[in-house]
PAZAPA-4460 file (N, C-alpha, C; in steps of 0.05 Angstrom, whole numbers, plus 32768, in hexadecimal, padded with zeros to 4 digits):
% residues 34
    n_x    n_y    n_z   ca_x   ca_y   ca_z    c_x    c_y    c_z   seq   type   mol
   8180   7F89   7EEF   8182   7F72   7F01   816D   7F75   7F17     1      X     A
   815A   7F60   7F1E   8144   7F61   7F29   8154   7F4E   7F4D     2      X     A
   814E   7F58   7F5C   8159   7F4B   7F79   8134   7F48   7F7F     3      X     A
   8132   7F30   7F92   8122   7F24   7FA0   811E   7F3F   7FC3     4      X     A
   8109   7F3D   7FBC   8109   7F50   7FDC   8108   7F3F   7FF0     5      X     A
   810E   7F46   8004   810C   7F38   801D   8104   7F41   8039     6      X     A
   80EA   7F3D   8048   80EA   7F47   805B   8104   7F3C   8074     7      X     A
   8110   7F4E   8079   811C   7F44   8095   8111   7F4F   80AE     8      X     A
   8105   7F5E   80B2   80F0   7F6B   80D0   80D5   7F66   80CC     9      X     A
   80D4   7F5F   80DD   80A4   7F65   80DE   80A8   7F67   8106    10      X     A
   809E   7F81   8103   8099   7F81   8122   8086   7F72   812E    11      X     A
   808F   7F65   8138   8080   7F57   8150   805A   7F68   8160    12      X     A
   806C   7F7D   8168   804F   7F8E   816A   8053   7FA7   8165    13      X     A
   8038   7FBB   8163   803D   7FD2   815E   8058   7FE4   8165    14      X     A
   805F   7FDE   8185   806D   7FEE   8191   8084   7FEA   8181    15      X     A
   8090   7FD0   817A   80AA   7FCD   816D   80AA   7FDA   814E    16      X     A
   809D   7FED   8140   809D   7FFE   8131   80B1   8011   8131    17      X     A
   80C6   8016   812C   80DC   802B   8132   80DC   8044   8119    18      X     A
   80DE   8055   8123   80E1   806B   8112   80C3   8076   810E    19      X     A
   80AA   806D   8119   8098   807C   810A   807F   807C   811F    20      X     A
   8089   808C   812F   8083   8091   8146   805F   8095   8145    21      X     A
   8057   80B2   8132   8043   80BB   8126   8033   80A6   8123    22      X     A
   8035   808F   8114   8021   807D   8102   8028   806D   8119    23      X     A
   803D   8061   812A   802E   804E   8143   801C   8064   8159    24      X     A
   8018   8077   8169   8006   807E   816D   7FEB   807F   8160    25      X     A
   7FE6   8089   8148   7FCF   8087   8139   7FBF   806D   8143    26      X     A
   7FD5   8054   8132   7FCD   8037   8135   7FC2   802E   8151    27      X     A
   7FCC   8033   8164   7FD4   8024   8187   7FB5   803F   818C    28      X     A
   7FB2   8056   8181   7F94   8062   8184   7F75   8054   8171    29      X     A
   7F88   8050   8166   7F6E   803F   8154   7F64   8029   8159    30      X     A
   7F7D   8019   8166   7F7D   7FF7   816D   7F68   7FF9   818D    31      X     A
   7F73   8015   819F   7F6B   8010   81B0   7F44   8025   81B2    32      X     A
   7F3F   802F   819D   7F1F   8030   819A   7F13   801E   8184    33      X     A
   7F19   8008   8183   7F0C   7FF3   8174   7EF7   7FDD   8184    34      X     A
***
C-alpha cells in the first residue's frame, strides 16, 4: 500500500529548523559569507 507524502512543516527561516542545531549554524555561516 503506497500513502501520498505530505509536507506539513517548511520553516519559515533558517532559525525555525529544530533539532539540527549543527547544519543551521553551518547554513546561517555560509548565508552570512556570501
Amino acid at each position: 500500500m503506497s500513502e501520498l507524502w505530505v509536507e506539513r512543516h517548511r520553516p519559515a527561516t533558517v532559525g525555525d529548523i529544530k533539532g539540527q542545531r549543527a547544519v543551521v549554524d553551518r547554513l546561517k555561516a555560509y548565508a552570512n559569507n556570501r
